[in-house]
C-alpha positions in Angstrom: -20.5 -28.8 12.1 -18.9 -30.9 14.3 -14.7 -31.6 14.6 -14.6 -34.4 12.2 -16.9 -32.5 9.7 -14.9 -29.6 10.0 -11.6 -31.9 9.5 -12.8 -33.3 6.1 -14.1 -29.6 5.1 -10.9 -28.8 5.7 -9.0 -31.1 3.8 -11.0 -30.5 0.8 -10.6 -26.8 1.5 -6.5 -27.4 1.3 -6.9 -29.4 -1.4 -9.3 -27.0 -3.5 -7.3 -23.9 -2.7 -3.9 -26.1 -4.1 -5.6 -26.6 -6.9 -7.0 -23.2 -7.3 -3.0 -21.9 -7.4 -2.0 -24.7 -10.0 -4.6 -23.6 -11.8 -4.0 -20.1 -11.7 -1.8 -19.3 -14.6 -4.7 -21.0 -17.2 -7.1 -18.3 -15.8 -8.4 -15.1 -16.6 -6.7 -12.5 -15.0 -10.4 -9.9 -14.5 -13.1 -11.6 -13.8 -15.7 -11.8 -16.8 -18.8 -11.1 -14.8 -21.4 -8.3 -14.9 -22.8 -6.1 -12.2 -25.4 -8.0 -10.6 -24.4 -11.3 -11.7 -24.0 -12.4 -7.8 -27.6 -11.0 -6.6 -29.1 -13.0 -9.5 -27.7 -16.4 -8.7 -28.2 -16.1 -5.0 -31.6 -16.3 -3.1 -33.2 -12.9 -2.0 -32.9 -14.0 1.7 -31.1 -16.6 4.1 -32.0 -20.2 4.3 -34.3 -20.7 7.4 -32.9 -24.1 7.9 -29.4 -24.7 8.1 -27.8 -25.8 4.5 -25.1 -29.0 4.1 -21.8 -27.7 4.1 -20.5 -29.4 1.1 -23.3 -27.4 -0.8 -21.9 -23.8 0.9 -18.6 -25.4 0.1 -19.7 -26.2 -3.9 -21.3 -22.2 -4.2 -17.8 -20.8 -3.3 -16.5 -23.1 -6.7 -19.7 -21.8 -8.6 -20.5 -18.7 -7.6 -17.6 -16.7 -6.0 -14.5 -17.8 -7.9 -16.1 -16.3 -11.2 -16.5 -12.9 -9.8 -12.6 -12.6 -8.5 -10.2 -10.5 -10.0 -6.6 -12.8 -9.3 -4.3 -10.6 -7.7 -1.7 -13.0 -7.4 -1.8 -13.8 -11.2 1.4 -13.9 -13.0 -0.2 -11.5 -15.6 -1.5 -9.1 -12.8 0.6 -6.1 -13.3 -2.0 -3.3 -11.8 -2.3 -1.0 -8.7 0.2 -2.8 -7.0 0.8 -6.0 -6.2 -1.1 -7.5 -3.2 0.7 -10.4 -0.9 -0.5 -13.8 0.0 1.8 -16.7 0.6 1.1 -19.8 1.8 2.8 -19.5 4.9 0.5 -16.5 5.1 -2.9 -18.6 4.5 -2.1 -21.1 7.2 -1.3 -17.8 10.1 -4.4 -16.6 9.4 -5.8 -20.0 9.5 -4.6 -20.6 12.6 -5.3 -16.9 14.0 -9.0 -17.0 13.1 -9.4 -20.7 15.0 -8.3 -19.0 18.7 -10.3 -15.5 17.9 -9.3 -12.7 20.4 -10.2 -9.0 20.2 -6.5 -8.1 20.9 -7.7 -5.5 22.9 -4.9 -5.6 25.9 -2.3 -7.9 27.1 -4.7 -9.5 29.2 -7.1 -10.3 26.8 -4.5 -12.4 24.9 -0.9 -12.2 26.3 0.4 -14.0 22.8 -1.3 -11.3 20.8 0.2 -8.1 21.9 3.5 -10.3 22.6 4.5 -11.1 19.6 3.2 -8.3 17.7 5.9 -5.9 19.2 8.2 -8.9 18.4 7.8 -9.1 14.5 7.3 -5.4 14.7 10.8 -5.1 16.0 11.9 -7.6 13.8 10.8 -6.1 10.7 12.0 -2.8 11.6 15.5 -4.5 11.5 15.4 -5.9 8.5 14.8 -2.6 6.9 17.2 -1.0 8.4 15.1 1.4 10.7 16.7 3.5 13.6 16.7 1.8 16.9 14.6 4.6 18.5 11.4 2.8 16.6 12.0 -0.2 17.9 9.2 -1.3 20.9 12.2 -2.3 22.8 13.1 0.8 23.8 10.0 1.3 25.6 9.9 5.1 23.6 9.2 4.4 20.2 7.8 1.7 18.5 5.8 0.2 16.0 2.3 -1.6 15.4 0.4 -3.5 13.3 -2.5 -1.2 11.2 -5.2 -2.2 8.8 -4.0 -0.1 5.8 -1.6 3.0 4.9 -4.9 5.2 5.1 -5.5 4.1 8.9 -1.4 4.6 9.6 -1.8 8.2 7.8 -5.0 8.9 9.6 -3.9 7.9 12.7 -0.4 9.5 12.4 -2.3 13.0 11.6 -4.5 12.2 15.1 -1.6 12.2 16.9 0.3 15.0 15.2 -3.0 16.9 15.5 -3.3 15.9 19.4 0.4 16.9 19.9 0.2 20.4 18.3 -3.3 21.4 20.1 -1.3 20.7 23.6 1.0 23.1 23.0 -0.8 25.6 21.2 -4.1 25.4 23.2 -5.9 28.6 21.7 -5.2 27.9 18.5 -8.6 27.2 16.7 -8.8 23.6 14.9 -9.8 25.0 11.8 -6.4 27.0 11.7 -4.9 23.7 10.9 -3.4 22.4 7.9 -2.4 18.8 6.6 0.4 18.9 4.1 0.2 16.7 0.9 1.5 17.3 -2.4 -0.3 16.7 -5.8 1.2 13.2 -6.0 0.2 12.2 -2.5 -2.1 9.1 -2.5 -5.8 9.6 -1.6 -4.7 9.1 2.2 -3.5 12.4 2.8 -7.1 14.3 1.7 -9.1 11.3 3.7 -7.3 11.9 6.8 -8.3 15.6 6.3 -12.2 14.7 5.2 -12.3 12.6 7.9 -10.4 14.7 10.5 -12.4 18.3 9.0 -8.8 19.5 8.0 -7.5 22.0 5.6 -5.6 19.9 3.3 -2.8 21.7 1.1 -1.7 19.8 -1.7 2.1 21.0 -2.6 2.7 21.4 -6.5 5.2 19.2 -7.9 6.7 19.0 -11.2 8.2 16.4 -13.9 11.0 18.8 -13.6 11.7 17.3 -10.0 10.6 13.4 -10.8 7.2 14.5 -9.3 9.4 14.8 -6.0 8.2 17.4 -3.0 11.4 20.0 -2.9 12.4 21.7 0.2 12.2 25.3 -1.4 8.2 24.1 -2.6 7.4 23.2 1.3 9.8 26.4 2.7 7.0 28.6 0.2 4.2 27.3 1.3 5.0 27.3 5.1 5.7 30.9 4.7 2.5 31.7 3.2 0.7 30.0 5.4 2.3 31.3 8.2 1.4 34.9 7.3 -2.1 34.0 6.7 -2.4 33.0 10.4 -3.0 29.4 9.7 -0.6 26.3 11.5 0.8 23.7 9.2 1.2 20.8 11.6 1.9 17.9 9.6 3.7 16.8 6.0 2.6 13.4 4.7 5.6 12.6 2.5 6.2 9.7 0.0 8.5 7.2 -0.5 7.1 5.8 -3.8 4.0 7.9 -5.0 1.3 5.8 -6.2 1.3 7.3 -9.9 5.0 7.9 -10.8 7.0 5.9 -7.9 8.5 9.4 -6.9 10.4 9.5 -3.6 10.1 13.1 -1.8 13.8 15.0 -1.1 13.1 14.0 2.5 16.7 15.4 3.8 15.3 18.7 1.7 12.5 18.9 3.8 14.2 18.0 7.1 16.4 21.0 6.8 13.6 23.3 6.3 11.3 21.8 9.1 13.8 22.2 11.7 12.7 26.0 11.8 8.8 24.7 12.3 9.7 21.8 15.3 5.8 21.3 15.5 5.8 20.2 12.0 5.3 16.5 12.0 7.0 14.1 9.1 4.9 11.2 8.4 6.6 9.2 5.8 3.8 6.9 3.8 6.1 3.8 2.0 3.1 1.6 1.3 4.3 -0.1 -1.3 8.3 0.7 -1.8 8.9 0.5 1.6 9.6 -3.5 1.9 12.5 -2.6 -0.6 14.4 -1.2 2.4 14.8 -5.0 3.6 17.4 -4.8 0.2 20.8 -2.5 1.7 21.2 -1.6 -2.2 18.0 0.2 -2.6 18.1 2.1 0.9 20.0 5.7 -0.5 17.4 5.3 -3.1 14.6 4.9 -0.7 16.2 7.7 1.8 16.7 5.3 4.7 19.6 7.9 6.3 16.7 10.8 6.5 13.6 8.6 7.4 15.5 7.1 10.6 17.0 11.3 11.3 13.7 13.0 10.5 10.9 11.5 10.6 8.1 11.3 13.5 6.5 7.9 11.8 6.8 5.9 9.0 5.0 3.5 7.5 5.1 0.6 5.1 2.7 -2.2 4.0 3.9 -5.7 3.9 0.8 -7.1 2.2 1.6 -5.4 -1.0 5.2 -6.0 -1.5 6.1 -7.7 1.3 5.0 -11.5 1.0 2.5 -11.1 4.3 -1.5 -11.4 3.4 -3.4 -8.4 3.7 -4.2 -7.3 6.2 -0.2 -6.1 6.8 0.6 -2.5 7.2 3.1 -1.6 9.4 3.6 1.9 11.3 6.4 2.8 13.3 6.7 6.3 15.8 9.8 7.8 17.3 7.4 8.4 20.3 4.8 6.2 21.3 3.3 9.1 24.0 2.3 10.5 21.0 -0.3 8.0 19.7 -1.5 6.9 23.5 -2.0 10.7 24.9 -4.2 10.9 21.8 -6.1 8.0 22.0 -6.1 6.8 25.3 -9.6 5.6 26.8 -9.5 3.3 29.7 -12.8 3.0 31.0 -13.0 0.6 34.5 -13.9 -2.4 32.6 -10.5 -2.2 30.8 -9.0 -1.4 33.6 -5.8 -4.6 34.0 -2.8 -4.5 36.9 0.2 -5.1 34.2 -1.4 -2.0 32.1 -2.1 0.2 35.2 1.7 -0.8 35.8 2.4 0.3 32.5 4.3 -2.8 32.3 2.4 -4.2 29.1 1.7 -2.6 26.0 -2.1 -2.1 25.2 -2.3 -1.5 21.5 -6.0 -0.3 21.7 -4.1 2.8 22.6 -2.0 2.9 19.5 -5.2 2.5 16.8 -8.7 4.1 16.2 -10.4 0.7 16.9 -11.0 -0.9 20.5 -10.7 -4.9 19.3 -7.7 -5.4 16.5 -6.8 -8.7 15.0 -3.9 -12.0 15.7 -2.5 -10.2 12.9 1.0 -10.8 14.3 0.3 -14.7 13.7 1.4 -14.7 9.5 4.1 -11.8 10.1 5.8 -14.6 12.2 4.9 -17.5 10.0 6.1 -15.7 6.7 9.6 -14.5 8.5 10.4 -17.2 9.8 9.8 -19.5 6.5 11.3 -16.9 3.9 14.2 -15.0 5.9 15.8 -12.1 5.1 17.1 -13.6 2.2 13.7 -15.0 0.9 12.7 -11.4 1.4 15.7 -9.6 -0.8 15.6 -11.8 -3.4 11.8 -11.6 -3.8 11.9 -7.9 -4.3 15.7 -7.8 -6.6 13.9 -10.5 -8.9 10.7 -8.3 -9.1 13.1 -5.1 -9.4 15.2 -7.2 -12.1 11.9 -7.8 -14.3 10.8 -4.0 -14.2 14.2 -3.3 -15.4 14.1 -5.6 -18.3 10.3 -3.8 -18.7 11.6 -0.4 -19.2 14.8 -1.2 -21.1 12.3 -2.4 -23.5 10.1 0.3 -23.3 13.1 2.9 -23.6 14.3 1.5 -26.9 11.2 1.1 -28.4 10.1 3.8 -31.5 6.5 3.6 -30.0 6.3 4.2 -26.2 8.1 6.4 -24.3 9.0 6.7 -20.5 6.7 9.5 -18.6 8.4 8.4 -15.4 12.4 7.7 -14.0 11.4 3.7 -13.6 11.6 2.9 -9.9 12.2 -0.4 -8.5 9.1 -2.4 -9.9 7.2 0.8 -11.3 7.3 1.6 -14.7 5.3 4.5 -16.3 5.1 4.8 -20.2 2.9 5.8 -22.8 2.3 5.3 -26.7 4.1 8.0 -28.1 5.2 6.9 -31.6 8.1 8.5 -33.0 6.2 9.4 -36.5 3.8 11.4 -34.5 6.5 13.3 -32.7 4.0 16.3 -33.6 0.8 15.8 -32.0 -0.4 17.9 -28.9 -0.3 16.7 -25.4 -3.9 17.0 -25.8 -3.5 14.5 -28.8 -1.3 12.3 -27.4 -3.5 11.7 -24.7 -6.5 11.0 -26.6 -4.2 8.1 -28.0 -3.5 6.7 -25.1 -6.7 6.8 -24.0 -7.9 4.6 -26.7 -4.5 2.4 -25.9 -5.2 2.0 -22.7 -9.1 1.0 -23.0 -8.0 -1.8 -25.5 -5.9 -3.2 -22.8 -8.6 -2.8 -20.1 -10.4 -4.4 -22.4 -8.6 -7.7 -22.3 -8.7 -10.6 -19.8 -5.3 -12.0 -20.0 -3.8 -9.0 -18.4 -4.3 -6.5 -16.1 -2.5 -3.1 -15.8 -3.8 0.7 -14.5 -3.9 4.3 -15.9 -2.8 7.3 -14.4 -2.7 10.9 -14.8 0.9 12.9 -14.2 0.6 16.4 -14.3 -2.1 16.3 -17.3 -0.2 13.3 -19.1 -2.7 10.2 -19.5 -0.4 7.3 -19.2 -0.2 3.8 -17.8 1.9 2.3 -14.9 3.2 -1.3 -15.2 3.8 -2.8 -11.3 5.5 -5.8 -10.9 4.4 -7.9 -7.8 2.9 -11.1 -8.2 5.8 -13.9 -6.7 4.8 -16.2 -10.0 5.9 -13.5 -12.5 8.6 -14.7 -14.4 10.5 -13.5 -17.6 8.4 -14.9 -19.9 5.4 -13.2 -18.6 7.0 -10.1 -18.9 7.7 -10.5 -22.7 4.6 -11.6 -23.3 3.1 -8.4 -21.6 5.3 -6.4 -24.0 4.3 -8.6 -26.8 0.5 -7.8 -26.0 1.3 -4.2 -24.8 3.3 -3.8 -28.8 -0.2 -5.6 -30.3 -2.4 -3.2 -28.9 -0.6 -0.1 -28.7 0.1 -0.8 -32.7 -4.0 -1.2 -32.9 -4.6 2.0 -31.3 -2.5 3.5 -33.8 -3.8 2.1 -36.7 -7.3 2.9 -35.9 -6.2 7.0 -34.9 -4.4 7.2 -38.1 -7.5 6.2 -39.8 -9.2 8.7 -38.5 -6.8 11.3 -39.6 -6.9 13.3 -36.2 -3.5 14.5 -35.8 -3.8 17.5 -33.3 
């Protein structure tokens, strides 16, 4: 492909991508394909001779649309929501056409530059304490991959720290802190790392929160037992119930363990920081007191395409004494200077991606105020979501609401008798009628041994009317799942 073939693929590429978003509402939210489907309709090997574009260009249309699920759907209302902006499509555009492996400052000044920039900038708009800020040459923050590579490499560098000043104790002494609301990330970082992992019980009792008297047990036990708790991954916004850990709790009872590390994961309520109203709620004060790092992704609620997660540290040594490796040939003057940062040092990976490019587009286009009322108008529609839910003589709440989180069940008042066991069964059949559908999409989850369903509000097309008509569909089957139980007659 030469440039003027690559300018008209481009065009059309703009053009066909437009056209895709206009389009988007009219489509099916899942993709209707089967397992396989793609193997079937592609050739068992690659062409030997090179293929027009336009063809290569036509297959995407044919072959690869049909199998996407759409994220950014207005009607997308599971997992959570997952960023992309046009402002975000043309950074990456523009990053992938001047590739660098982003491996020091050398190997593109621009890269490393500006990602301690937008790092610094987004810490400000969130309201994050100065000492994480890469200004002040101590802390600082840097573009990851995911949560699960901020967590992992958080518990590398807590794990580093602790060993250096507690060099005979044995690595298999260690424990990693989670509780049973933590995401996945916490017992990954252990399976990868060949941690203990102890998952802290928590309780509806507490809003599924970690308590400081449910970490002050457990540190005692372990203690005794001879083994070395050396880091707590708390949670601002669990996955399941959008519960936010007592993190001033915890702080006072970790000042008597100094070597206990606090990684705060904020994947996805994290953004709402940028929002001064939803900081007490979010525990900004005890994040920028307490913790050792934090992290938040701004490709799921945060308008920047994924790839976008952000980790900040109160001390930077702490990452680079654990994952410094500076062989000769990447060897540089301004990093032997120490005049540079050389974020290979601050990840697991040698070569990292211009993802600093869309941070900078997507700031600078939306503004703080793009940014705040992006999340209060998604935090507005979960509130008229739950309202809803809360009067209704059919669902219940299983969950305080939280920002765009809601967590309900069906739970019909004329069955106020059945069993947990019961109930559950119902909403499994609830829930499996709306997986079942193609015009929305929405997620199960488990609290505590309560089957229930979380409703996350993310796409930046969702409007009012979309929420009503997820209630109205939510009402329709929920009413169906009822009808069909009661026919069976079993009312355990």
């Amino acid at each position: 492909m030469d440039i003027e073939h690559f300018r008209r693929a481009g065009y059309q590429a703009i053009d066909r991508i437009c056209d895709y978003y206009i389009s988007l509402r009219d489509r099916p939210v899942s993709s209707q394909v089967e397992p396989g489907y793609l193997r079937k309709a592609l050739p068992a090997s690659a062409p030997t001779e090179g293929e027009d574009f336009q063809l290569i260009a036509d297959d995407y249309q044919k072959y690869i649309i049909p199998g996407l699920t759409h994220w950014q759907h207005p009607s997308f209302f599971a997992y959570f929501p997952t960023a992309c902006t046009f402002e975000g499509i043309l950074g990456e555009l523009y990053a992938s056409s001047a590739p660098t492996p982003g491996f020091n400052w050398s190997a593109s000044p621009a890269c490393t530059e500006l990602e301690a920039v937008v790092m610094d900038w987004t810490a400000q708009i969130l309201g994050l304490d100065k000492s994480f800020y890469n200004t002040t040459e101590v802390g600082g923050g840097v573009i990851q991959t995911t949560a699960s590579d901020s967590a992992l490499i958080a518990t590398v560098a807590a794990r580093s720290r602790y060993i250096r000043e507690h060099p005979d104790v044995l690595m298999e002494k260690l424990v990693l802190y989670t509780t049973t609301q933590t995401h996945s990330l916490g017992k990954k970082a252990g399976l990868v790392l060949g941690l203990k992992v102890r998952a802290l019980e928590v309780t509806a009792d507490d809003d599924f929160a970690l308590r400081g008297e449910a970490l002050e047990v457990a540190l005692r036990e372990d203690v005794d037992a001879g083994l070395h708790p050396f880091i707590l991954i708390a949670t601002v916004g669990t996955t399941s119930s959008g519960a936010v850990d007592r993190l001033g709790e915890i702080a006072g009872v970790a000042k008597h363990y100094p070597c206990l590390w606090l990684h705060v994961d904020a994947a996805w309520a994290g953004v709402a920081l940028v929002c001064p109203e939803y900081r007490e709620a979010c525990q900004l004060p005890a994040v920028n007191n307490y913790a050792d790092s934090f992290c938040t992704n701004f490709h799921k609620w945060g308008l920047i395409n994924f790839d976008a997660s952000c980790l900040w540290v109160r001390h930077r040594k702490h990452l680079t004494d654990a994952l410094d490796v500076t062989p000769e040939f990447l060897r540089s003057k301004h990093g032997d200077a120490g005049t540079v940062i050389d974020y290979r040092n601050w990840h697991l990976g040698l070569g990292r991606r211009f993802r600093s490019l869309k941070f900078w587009f997507v700031l600078r286009s939306r503004g703080v105020k793009g940014f705040q009322k992006y999340i209060t108008d998604c935090t507005k529609l979960n509130a008229k979501f739950a309202e809803r839910i809360r009067e209704s003589d059919e669902f219940c709440l299983v969950a305080k609401p939280f920002l765009a989180l809601t967590v309900f069940r069906l739970a019909p008042k004329s069955l106020s008798h059945l069993t947990t066991t019961g109930l559950n069964d119902l909403n499994r059949a609830f829930y499996a009628r709306l997986a079942a559908r193609s015009d929305i999409a929405i997620t199960q989850t488990d609290l505590n041994g309560v089957f229930c369903v979380r409703m996350a509000i993310g796409a930046e097309k969702t409007v009012e009317r979309d929420i009503d008509r997820a209630l109205d569909v939510i009402g329709q089957e929920g009413r169906a799942a009822l009808g069909e139980w009661e026919l069976k007659g079993d009312y355990r």
